[in-house]
C-alpha positions in Angstrom: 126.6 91.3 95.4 129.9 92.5 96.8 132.9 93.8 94.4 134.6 90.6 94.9 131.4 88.6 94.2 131.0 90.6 91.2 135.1 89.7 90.2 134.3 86.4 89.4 130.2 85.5 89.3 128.9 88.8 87.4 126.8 86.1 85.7 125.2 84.3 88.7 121.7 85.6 89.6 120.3 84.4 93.7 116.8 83.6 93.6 116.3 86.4 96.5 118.8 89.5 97.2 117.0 92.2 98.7 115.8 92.6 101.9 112.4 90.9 102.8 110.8 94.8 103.1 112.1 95.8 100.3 111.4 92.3 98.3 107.4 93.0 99.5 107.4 96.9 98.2 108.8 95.5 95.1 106.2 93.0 94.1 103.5 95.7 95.1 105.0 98.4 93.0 105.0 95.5 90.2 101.3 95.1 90.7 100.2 98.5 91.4 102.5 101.1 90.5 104.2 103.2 93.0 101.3 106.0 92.9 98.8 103.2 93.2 100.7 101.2 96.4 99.9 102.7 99.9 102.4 102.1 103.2 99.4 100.1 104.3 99.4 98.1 102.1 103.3 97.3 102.4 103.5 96.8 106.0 100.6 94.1 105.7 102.0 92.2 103.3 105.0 92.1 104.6 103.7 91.2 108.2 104.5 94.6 110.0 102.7 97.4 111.5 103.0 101.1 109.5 104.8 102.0 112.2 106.9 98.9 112.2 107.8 99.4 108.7 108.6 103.2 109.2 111.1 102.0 111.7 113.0 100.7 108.7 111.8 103.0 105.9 111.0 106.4 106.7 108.8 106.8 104.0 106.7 105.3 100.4 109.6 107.4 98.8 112.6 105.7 100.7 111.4 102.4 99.6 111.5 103.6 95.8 114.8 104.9 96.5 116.1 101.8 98.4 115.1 100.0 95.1 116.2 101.9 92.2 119.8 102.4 94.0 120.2 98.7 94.6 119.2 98.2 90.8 121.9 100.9 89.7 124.8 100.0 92.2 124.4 96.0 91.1 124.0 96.3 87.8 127.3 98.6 88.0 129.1 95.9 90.0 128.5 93.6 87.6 129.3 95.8 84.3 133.0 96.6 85.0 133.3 93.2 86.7 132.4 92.2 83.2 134.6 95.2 81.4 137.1 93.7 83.4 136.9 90.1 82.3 137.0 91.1 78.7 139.9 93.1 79.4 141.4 95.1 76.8 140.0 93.7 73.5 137.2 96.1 72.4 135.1 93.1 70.7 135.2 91.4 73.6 134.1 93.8 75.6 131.6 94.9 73.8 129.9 91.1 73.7 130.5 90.8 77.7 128.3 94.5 78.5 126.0 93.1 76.2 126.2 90.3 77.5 125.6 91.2 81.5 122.8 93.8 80.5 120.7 91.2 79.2 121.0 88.9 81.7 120.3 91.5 84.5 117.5 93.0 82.9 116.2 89.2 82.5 117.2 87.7 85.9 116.3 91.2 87.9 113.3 92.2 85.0 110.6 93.7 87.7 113.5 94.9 89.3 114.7 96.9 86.7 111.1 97.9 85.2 110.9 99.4 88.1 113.8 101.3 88.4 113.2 102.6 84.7 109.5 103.1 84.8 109.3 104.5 88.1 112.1 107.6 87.8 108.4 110.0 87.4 108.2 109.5 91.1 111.8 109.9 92.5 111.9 113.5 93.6 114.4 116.2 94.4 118.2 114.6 95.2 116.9 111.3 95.0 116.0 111.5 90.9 119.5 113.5 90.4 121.2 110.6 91.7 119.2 108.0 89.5 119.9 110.0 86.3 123.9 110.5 87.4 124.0 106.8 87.7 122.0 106.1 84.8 124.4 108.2 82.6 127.4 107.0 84.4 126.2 103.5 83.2 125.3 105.0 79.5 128.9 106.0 79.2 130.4 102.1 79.1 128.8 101.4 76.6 129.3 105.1 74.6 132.8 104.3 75.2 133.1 100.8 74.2 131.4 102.0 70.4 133.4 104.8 70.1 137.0 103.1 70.8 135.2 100.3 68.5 134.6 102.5 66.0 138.0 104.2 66.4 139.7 101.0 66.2 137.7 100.0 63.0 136.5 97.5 64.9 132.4 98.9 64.6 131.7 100.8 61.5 128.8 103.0 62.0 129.0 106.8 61.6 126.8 107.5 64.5 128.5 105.9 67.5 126.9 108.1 70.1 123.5 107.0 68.8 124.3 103.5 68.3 125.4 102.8 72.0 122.1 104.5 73.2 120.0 102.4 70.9 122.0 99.3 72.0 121.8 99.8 75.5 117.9 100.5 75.1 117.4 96.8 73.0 119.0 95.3 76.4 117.0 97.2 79.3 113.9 96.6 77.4 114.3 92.8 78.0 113.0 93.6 81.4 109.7 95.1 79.7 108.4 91.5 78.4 111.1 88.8 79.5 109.1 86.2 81.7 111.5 83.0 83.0 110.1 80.1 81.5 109.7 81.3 78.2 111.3 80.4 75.0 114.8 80.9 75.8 117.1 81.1 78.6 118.7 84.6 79.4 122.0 83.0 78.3 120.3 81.6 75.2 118.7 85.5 74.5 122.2 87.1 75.7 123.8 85.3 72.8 121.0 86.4 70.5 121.3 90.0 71.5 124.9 90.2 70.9 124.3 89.2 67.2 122.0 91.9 66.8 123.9 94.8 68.7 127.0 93.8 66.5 124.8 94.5 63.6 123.6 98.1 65.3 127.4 99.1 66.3 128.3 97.8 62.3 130.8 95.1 63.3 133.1 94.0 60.8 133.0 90.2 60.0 
C-alpha cells in the first residue's frame, strides 16, 4: 500500500501483497517457525534454486526482516491514514486506531504473528529497528488516551497502562482470528471498540 492508497482505503485488505518469495517464507515460518524453516526448504517451495533465492534474499535472516518491516511500515500507513480520517476529535480517533488495528491484525493475522512472535530471532540492527517501530506505533495510541483523558473524554487514572493493554487486546486478534469464523473483522472491529472504550473509561 502506497501513502496515497492508505489516504483513502486504510480499510481495504488485497488477497496477496507481498512478493511471491516472501509470500512462500511466510507460510513456512507460519508452519514451522523461523528456527525450524531451512533456505532449502524456501527456495523449493517457492520453485527456485538456494542459489536462485539468495539472488533475491541474501539470507534466512533477510527474509524475517523483509517481513516484519513490511508488517510495521503498512500497518503505519494505515494508522495515521486513519488518525487522519478521524481528524481532530479524540473519540473519534480513538475508535478509528482501534478500528484499523483490528482489522490488520485480522486481515494480515500470520503476517502479524509473525512479526510479533518472531522478534527472538531478529538480531543486531535489524531487532533495534523492529522495537523503534514497534514503539513508534505504541505511542498513537499512548497519545490518543492521554489527550482523551486530558480532555475528560477517557477517565481512567492509568492512561499509560491503558493504551498498552488496549493495543495488546487488538494485536492479539492475530493470535486466534481465522477468516471464516463467527464474525467478520468489521463485525469484531466494532466489538473491540466497545470494549477498549470500557479499558480507556469512556464517558457515556
Amino acid at each position: 500500500m502506497t501513502e496515497t492508497d492508505a489516504g483513502t482505503a486504510w480499510r481495504t485488505y488485497a488477497d496477496r501483497d507481498l512478493p511471491p518469495i516472501l509470500e512462500t517464507a511466510l507460510a513456512c515460518f507460519v508452519e514451522h517457525g523461523y528456527h525450524g524453516t531451512t533456505i532449502r526448504t524456501v527456495a523449493s517451495r517457492a520453485g527456485l534454486s538456494v542459489p536462485g533465492l539468495y539472488y533475491h534474499y541474501a539470507s534466512k535472516q533477510a527474509l524475517l526482516v523483509a517481513l516484519v518491516s513490511h508488517a510495521m511500515d503498512d500497518l503505519w500507513r494505515r494508522s495515521t491514514a486513519a488518525l487522519r480520517e478521524a481528524g481532530d476529535d479524540v473519540r473519534r480517533r480513538f475508535d478509528l486506531l482501534v478500528e484499523c488495528l483490528v482489522l490488520f491484525h485480522a486481515h494480515r493475522r500470520d503476517l502479524a504473528f509473525i512479526a510479533y512472535s518472531e522478534i527472538r530471532s531478529l538480531t543486531g540492527d535489524a531487532r533495534a529497528t523492529y522495537i523503534a517501530a514497534r514503539d513508534r506505533q505504541q505511542r498513537l495510541m499512548d497519545h490518543v488516551v492521554e489527550s482523551g483523558v486530558a480532555q475528560g473524554v477517557f477517565t481512567t487514572p492509568y492512561p499509560r497502562e491503558a493504551g498498552r493493554a488496549i493495543v495488546t487486546m487488538c494485536t492479539g486478534v492475530s493470535q486466534w482470528y481465522r477468516a471464516g469464523g463467527e464474525h467478520s473483522p468489521p463485525e469484531l472491529a466494532e466489538r473491540y471498540r466497545a470494549m477498549t472504550r470500557m479499558t480507556a473509561g469512556a464517558r457515556p
